[in-house]
N, CA, C and O atoms as a Tinker XYZ file with bonds, in Angstrom:
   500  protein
     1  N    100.338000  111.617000  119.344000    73     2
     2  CA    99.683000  111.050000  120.495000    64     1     3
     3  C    100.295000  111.546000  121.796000    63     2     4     5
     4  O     99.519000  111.803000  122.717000    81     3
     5  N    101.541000  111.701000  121.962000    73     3     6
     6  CA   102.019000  112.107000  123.249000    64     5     7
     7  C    101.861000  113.637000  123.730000    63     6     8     9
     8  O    101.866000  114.115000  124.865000    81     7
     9  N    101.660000  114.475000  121.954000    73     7    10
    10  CA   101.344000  115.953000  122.430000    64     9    11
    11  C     99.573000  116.159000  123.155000    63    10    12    13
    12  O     99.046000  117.149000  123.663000    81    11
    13  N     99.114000  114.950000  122.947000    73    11    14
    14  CA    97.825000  115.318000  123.166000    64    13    15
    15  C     97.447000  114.853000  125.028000    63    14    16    17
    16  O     98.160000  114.013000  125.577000    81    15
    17  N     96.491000  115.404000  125.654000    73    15    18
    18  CA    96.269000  115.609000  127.173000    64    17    19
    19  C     96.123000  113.858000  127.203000    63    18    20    21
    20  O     95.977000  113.170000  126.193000    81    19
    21  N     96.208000  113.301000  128.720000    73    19    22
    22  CA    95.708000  111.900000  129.033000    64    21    23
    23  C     93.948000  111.580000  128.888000    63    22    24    25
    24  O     93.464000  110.473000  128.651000    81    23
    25  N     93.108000  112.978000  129.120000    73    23    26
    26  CA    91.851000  112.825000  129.078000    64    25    27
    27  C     91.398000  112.444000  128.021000    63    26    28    29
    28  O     90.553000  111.553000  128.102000    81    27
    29  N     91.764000  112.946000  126.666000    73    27    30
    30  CA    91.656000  113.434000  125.542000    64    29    31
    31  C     92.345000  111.706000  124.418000    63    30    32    33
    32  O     91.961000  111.218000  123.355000    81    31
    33  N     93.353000  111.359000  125.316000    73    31    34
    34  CA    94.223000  110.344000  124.276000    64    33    35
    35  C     93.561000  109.508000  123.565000    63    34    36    37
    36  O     94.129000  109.137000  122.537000    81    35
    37  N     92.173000  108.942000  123.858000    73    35    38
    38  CA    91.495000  108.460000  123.319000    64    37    39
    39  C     90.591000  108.646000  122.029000    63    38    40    41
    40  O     90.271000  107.864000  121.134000    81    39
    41  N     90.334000  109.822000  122.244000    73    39    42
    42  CA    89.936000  110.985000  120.804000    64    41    43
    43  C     91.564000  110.837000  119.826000    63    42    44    45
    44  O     91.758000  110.409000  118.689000    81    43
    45  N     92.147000  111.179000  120.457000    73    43    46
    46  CA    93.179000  111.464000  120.137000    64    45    47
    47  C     93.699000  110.256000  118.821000    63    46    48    49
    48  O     94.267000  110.452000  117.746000    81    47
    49  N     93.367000  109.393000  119.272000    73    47    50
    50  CA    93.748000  107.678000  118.863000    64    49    51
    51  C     93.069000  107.685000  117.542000    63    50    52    53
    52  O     93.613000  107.649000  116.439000    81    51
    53  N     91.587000  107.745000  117.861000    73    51    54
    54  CA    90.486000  107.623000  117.010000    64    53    55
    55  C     90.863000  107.969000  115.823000    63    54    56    57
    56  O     90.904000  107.171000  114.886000    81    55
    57  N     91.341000  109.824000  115.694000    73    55    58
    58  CA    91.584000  110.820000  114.721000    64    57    59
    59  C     93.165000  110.081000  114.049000    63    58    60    61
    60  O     93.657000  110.027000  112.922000    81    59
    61  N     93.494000  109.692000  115.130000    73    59    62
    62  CA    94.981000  108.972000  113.956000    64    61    63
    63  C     94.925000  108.216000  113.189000    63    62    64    65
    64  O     95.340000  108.309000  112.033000    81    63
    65  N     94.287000  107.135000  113.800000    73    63    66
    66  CA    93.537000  105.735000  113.099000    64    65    67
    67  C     93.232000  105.934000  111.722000    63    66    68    69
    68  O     93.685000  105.526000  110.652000    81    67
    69  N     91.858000  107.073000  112.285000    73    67    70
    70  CA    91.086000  107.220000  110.750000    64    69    71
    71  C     91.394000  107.826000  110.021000    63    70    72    73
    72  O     90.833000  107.704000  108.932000    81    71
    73  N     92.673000  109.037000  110.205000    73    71    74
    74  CA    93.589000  109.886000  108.876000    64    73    75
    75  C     94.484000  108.765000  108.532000    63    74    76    77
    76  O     94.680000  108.641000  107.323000    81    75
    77  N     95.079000  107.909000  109.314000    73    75    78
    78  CA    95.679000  106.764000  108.816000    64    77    79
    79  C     95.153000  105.799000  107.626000    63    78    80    81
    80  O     95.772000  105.292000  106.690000    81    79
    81  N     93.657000  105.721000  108.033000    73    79    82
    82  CA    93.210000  104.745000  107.046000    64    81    83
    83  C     92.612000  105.340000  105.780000    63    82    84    85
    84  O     92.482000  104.853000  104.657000    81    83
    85  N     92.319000  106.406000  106.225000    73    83    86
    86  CA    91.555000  107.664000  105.320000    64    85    87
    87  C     92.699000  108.057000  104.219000    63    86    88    89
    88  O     92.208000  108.520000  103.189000    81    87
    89  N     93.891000  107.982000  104.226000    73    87    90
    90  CA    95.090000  108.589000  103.525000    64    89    91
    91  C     95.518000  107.532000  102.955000    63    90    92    93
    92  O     95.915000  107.742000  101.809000    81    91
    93  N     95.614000  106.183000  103.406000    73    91    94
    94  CA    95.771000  105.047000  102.357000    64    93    95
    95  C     94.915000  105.089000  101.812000    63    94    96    97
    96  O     95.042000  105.692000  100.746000    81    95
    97  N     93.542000  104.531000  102.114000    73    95    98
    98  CA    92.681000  104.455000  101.157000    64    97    99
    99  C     92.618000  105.771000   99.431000    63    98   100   101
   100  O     92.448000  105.524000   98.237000    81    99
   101  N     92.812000  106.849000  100.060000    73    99   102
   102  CA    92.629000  108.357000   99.209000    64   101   103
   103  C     94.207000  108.125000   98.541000    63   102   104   105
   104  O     94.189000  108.525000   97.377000    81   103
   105  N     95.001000  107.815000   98.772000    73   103   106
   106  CA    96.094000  107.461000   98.264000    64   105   107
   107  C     96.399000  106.401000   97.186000    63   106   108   109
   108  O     97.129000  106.589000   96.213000    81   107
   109  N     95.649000  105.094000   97.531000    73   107   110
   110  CA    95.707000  103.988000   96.603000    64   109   111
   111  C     94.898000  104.116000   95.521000    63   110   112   113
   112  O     95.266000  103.783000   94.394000    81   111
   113  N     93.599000  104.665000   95.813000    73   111   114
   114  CA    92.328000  105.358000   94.695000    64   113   115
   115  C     93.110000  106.850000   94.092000    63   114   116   117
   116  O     92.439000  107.278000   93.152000    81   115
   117  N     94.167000  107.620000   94.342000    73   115   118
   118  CA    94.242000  108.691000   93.311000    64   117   119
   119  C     95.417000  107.991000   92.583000    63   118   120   121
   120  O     95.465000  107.521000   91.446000    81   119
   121  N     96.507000  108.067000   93.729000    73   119   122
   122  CA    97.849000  107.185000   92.239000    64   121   123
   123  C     97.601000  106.074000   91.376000    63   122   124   125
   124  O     98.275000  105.809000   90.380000    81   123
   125  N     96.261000  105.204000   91.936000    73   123   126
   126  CA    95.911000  104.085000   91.239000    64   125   127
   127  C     94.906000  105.055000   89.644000    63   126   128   129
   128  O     94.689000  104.414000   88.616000    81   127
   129  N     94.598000  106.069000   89.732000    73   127   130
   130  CA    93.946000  106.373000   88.717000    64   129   131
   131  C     94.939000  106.816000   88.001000    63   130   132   133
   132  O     94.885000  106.414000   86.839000    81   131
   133  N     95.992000  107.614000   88.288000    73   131   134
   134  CA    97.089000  108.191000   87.470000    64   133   135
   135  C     97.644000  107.649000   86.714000    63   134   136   137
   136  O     97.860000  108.099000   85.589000    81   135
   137  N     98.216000  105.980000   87.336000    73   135   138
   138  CA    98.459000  105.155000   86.844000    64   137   139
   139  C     97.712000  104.773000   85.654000    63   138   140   141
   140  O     98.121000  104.970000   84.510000    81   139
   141  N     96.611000  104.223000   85.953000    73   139   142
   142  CA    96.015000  103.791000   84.722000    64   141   143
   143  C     95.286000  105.213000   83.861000    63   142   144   145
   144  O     94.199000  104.667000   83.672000    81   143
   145  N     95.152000  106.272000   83.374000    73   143   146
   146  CA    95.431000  107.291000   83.222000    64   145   147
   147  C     96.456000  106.865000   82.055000    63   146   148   149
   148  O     96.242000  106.394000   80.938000    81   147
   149  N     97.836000  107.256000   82.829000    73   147   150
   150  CA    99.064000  107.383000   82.145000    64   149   151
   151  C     99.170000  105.831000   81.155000    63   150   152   153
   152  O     99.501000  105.963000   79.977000    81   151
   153  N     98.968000  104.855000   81.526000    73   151   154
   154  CA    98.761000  103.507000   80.801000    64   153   155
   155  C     97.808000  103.296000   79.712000    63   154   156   157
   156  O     98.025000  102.575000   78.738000    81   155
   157  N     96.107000  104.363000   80.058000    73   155   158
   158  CA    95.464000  104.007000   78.702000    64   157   159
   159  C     96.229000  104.980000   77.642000    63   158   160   161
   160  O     96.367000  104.588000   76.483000    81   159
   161  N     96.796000  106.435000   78.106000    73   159   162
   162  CA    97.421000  107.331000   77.189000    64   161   163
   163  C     98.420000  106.795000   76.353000    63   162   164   165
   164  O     98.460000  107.359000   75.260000    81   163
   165  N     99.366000  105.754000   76.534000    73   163   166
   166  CA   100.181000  105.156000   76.368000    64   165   167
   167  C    100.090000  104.074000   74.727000    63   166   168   169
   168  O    100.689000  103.928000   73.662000    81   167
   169  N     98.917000  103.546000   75.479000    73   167   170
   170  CA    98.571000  102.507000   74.577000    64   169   171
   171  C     97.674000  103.042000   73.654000    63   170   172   173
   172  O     96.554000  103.486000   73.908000    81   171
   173  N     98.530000  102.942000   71.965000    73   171   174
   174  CA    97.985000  103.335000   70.921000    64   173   175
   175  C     97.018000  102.396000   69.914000    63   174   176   177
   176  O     96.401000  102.820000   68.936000    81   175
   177  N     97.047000  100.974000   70.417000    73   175   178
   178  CA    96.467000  100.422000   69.667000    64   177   179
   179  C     94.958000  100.020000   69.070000    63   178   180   181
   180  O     94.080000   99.418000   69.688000    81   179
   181  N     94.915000  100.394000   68.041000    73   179   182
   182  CA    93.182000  100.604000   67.861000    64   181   183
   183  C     92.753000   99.437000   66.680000    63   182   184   185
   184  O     92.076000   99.626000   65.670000    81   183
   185  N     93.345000   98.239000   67.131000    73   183   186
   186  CA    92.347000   96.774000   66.167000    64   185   187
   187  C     91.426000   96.494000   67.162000    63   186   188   189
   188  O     90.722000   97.226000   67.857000    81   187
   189  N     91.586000   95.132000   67.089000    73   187   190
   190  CA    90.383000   93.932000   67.450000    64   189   191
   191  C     91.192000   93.853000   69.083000    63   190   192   193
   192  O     92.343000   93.717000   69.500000    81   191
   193  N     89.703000   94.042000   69.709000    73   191   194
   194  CA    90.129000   94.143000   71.709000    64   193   195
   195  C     91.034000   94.845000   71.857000    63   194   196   197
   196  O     92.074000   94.464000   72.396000    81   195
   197  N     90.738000   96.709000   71.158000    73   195   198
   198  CA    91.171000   97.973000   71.491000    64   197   199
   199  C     91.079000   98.372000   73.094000    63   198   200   201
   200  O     91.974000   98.862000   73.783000    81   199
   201  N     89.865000   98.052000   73.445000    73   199   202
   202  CA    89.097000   98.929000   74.822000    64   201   203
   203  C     89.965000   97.666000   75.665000    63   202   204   205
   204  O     90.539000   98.008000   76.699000    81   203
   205  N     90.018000   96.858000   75.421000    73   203   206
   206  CA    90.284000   95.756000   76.239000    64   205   207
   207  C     91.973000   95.502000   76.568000    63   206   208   209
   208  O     92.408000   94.702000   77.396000    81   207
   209  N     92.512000   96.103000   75.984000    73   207   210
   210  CA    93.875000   96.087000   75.801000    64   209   211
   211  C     93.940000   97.554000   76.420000    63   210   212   213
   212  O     94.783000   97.567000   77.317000    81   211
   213  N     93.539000   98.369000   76.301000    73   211   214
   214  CA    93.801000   99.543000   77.096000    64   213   215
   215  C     93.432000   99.816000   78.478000    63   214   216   217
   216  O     93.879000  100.769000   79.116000    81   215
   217  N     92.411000   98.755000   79.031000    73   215   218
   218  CA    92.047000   98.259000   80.313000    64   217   219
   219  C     93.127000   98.015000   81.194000    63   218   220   221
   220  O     93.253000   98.604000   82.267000    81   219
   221  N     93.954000   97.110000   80.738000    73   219   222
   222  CA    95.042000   96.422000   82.017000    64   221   223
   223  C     95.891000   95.895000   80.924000    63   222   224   225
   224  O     95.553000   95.692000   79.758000    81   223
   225  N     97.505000   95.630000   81.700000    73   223   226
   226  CA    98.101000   95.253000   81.139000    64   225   227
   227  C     97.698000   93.613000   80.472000    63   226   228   229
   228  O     97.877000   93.178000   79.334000    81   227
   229  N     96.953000   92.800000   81.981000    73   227   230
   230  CA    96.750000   91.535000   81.632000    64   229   231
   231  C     95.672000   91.521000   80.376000    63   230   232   233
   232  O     95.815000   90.508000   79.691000    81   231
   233  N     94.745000   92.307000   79.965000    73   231   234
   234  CA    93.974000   92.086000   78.890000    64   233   235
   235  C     94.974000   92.548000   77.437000    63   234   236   237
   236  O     94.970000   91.955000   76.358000    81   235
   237  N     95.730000   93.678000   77.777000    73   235   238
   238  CA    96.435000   94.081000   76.113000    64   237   239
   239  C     97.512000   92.350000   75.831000    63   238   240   241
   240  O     97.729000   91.734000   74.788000    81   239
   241  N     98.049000   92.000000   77.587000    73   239   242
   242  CA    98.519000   90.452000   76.707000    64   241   243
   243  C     97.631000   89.646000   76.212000    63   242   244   245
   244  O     97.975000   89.042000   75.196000    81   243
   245  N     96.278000   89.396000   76.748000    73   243   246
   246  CA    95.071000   88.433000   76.123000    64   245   247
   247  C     95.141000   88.415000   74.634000    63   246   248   249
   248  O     95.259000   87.510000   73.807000    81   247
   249  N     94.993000   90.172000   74.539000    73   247   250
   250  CA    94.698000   90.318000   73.330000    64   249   251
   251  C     95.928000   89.703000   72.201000    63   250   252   253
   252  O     95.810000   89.099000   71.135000    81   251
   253  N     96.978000   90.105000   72.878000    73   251   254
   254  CA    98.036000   90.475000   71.728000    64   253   255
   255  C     98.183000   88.352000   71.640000    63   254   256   257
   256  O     98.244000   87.759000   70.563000    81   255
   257  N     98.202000   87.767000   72.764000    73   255   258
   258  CA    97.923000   86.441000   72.533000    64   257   259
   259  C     97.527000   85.686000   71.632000    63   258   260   261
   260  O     98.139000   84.927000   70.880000    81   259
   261  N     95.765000   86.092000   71.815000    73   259   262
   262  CA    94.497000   86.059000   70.744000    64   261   263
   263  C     95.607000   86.297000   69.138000    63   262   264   265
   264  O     95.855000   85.355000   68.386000    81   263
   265  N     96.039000   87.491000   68.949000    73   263   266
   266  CA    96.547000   88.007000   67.751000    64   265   267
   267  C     97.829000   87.190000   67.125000    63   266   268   269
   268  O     98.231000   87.424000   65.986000    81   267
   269  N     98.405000   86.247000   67.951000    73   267   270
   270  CA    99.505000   85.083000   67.534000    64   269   271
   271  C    100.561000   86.485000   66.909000    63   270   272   273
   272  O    100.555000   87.688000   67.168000    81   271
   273  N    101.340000   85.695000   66.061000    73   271   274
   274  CA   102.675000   86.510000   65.824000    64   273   275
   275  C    102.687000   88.557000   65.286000    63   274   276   277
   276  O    103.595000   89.380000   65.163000    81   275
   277  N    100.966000   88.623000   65.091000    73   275   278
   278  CA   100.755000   90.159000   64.869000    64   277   279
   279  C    100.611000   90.623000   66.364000    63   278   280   281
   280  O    100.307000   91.810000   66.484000    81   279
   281  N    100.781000   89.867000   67.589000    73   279   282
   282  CA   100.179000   90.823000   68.617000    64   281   283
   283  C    101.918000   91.018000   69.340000    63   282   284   285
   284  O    102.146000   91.601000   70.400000    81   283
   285  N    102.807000   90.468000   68.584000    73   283   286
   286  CA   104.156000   91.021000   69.314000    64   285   287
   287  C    104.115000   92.207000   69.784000    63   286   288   289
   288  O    104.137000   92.533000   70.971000    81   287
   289  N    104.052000   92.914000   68.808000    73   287   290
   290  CA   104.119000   94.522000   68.735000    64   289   291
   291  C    103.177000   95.145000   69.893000    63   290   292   293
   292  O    103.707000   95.932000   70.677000    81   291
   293  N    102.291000   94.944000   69.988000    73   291   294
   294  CA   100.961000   94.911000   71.161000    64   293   295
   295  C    101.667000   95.020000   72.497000    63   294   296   297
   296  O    101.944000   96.092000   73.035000    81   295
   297  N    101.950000   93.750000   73.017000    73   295   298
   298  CA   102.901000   93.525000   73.809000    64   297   299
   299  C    103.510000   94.127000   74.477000    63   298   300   301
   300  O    103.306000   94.710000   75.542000    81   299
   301  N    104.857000   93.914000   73.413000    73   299   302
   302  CA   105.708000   95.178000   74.106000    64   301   303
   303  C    105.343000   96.440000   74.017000    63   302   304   305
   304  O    105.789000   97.095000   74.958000    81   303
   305  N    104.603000   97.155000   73.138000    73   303   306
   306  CA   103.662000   98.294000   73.570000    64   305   307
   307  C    103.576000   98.491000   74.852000    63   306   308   309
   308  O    104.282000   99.234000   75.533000    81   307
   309  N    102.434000   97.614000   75.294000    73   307   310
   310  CA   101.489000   97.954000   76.495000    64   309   311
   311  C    102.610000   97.409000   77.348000    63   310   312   313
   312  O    102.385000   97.736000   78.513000    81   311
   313  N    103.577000   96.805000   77.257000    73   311   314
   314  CA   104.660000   96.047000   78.499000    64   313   315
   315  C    105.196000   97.606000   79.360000    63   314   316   317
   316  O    105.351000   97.899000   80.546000    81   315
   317  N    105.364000   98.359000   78.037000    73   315   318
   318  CA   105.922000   99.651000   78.014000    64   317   319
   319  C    105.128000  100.702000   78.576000    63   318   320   321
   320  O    105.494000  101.745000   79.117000    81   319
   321  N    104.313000  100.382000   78.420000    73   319   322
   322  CA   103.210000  101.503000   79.021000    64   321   323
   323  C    102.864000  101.389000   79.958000    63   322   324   325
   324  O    102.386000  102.298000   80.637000    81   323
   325  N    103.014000  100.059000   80.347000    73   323   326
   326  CA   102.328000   99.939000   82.098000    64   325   327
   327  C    104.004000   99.746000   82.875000    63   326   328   329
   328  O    103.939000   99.515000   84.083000    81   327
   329  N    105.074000   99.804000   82.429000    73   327   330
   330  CA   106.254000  100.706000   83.383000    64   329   331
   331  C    106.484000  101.754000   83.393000    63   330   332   333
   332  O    107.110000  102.239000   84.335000    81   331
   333  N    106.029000  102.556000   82.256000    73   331   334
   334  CA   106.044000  103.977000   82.060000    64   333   335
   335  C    105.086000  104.520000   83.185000    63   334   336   337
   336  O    105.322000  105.511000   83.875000    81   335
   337  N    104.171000  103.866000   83.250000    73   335   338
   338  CA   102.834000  104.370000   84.190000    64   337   339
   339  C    103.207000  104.402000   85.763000    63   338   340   341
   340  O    103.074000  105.300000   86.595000    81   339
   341  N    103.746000  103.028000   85.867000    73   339   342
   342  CA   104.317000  102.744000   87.254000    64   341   343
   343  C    105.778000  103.965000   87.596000    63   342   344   345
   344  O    105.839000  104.572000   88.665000    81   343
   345  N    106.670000  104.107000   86.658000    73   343   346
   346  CA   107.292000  104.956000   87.163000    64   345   347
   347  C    106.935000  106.372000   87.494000    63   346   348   349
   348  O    107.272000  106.982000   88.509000    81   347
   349  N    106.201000  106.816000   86.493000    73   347   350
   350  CA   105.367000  108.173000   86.267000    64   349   351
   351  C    104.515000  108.574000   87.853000    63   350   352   353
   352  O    104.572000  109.666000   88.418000    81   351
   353  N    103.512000  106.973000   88.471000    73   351   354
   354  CA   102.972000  107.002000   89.839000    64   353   355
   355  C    104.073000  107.350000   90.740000    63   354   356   357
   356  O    104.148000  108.354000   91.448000    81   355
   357  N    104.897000  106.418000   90.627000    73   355   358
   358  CA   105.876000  106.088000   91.642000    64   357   359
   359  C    106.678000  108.205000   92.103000    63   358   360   361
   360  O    106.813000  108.775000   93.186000    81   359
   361  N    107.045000  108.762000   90.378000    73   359   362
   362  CA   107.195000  109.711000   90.917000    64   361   363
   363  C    106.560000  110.763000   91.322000    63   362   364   365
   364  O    107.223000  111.717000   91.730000    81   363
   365  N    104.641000  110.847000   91.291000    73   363   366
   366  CA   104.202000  111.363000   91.631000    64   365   367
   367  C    103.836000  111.742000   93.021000    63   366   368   369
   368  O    103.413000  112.750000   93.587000    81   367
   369  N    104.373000  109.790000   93.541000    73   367   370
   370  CA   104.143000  109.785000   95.209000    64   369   371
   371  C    105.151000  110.081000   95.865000    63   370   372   373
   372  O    105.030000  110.308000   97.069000    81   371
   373  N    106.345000  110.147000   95.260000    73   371   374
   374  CA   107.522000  110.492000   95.999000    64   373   375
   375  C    107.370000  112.044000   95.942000    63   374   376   377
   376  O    107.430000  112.562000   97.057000    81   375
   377  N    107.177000  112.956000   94.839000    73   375   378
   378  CA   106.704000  114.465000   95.381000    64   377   379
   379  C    105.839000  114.681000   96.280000    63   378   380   381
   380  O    106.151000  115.419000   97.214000    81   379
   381  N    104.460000  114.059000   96.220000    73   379   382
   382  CA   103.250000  114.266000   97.401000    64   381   383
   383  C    104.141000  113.399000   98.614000    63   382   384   385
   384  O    103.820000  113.898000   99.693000    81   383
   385  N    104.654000  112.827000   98.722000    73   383   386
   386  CA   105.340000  112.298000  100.128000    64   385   387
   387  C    106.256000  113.420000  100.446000    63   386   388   389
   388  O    106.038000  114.060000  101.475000    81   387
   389  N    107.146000  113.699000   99.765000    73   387   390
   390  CA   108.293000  115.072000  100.158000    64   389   391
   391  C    107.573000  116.396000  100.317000    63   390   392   393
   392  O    107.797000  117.099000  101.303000    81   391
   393  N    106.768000  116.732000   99.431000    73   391   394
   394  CA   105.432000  117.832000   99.931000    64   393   395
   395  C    104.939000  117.639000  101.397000    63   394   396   397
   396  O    104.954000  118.570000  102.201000    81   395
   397  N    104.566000  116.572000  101.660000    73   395   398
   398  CA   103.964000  116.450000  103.040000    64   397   399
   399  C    105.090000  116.088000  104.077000    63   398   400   401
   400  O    105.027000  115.762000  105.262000    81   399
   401  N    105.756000  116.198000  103.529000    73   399   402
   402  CA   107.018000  115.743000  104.949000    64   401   403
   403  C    107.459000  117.366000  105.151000    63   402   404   405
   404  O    107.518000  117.754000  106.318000    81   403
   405  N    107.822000  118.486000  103.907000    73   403   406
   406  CA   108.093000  119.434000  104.292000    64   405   407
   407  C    106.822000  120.273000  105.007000    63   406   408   409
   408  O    107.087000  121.234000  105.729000    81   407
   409  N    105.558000  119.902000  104.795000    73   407   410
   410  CA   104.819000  120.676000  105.624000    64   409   411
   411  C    104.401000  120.330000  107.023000    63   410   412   413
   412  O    103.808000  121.144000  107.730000    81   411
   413  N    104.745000  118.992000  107.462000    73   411   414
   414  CA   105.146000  118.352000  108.545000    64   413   415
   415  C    106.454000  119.218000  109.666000    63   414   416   417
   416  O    106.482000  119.391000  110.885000    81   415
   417  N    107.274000  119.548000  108.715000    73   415   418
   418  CA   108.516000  120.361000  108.915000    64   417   419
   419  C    108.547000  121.294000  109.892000    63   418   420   421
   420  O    108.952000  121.604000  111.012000    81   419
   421  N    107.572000  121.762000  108.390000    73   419   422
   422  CA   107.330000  123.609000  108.545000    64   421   423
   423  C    106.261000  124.113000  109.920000    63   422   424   425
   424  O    106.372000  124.977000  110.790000    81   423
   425  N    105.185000  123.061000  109.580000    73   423   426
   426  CA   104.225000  123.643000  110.681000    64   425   427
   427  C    104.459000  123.263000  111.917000    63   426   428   429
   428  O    103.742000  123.817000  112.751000    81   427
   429  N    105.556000  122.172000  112.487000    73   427   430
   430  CA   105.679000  121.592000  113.769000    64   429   431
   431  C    106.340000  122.528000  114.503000    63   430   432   433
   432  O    107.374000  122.891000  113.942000    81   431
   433  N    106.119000  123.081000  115.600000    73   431   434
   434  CA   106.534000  123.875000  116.591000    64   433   435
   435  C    108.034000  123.759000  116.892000    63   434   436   437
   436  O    108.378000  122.651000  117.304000    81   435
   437  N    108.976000  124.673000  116.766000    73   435   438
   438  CA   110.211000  124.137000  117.181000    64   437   439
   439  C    110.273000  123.421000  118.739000    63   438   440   441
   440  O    110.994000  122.461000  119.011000    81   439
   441  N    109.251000  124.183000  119.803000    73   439   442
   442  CA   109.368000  123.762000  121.226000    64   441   443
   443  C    108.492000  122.959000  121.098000    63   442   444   445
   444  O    107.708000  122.976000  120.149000    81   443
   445  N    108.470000  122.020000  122.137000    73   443   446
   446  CA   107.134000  121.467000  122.586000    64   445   447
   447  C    106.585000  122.154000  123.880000    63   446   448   449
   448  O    107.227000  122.719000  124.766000    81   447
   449  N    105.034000  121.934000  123.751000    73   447   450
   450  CA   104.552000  122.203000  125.154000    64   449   451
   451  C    104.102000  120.690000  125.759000    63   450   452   453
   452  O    103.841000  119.674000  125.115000    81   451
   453  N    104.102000  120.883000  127.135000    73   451   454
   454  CA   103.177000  119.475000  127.701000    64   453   455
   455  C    101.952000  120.084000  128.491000    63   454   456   457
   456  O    101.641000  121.039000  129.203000    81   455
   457  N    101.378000  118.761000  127.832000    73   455   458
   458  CA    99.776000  119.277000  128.120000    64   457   459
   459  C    100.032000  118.924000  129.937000    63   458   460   461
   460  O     99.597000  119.697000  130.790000    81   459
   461  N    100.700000  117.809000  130.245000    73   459   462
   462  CA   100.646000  116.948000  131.750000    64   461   463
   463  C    100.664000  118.162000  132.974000    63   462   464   465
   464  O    101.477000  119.084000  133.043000    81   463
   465  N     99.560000  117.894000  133.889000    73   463   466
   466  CA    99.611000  118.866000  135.099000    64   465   467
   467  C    100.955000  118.832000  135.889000    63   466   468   469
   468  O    101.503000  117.777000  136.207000    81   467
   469  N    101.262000  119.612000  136.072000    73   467   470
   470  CA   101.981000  119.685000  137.559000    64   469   471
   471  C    101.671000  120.236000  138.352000    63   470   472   473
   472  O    101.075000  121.306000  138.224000    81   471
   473  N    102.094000  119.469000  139.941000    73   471   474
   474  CA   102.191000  119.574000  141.093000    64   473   475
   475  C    103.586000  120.040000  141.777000    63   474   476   477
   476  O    104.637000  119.412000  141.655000    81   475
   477  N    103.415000  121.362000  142.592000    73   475   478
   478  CA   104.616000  121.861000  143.261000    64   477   479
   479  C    104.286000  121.434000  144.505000    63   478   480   481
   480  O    103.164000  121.641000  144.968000    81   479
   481  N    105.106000  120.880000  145.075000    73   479   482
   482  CA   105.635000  120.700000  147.045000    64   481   483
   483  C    105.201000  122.382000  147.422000    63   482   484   485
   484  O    105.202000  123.215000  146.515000    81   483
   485  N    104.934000  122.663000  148.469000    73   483   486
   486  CA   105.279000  123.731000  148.951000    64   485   487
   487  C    106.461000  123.294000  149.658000    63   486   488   489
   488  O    106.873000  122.240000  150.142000    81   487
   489  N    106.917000  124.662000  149.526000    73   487   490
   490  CA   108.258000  125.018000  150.308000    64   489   491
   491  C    107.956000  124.708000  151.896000    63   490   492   493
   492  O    107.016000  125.009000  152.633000    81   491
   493  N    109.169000  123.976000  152.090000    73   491   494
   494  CA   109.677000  123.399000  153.209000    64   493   495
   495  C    109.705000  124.616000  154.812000    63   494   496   497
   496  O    110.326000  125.665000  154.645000    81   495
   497  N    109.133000  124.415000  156.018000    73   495   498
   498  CA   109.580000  125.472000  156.554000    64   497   499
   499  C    110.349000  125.123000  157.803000    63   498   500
   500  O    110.869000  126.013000  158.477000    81   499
């Protein structure tokens, strides 16, 4: 915002805003798929409320619930799979965050310029 002219700051605003909101949003919708991704891969179990247990963690507990002392195993399965998943996201966003910080880096100008006019005095006589 400060590299940009005073005429302009208002455009200027707009475009931050909406890569701001535009990059969470595109952010929470791709690691949120990875995640669950990496969580249905995880979960091997193929009885009674298969699809449903590979949905979310809260349905593989429904299920394994439903299943009384056979759904232990279930359980900790999917307990396992949906931290496996979360760490797996977690380190996917910490590379795409360090990716974009080094190209932040790289492409920022070592100098700055200012857009702001100046005005010279004339010389005194």
């Amino acid at each position: 915002m400060s590299g940009s002219p005073p005429a302009k700051s208002g455009s200027a605003a707009a475009i931050e805003e909406t890569s701001y909101e535009l990059g969470g949003a595109l952010g929470v919708a791709v690691l949120g798929s990875v995640a669950a991704a990496a969580y249905r891969g995880e979960v091997a179990y193929t009885g009674p409320g298969a699809e449903v247990a590979r949905e979310s963690l809260g349905g593989a507990l429904d299920v394994a619930r439903d299943l009384g002392a056979a759904g232990g195993h279930l359980a900790s399965q999917a307990t396992a799979a949906f931290t496996d998943s979360l760490v797996l996201t977690s380190g996917a966003a910490a590379v795409l965050l360090a990716a974009g910080t080094l190209a932040v880096w790289w492409l920022t100008p070592a100098t700055s310029t200012s857009h702001r006019q100046t005005t010279t005095d004339p010389a005194p006589q």
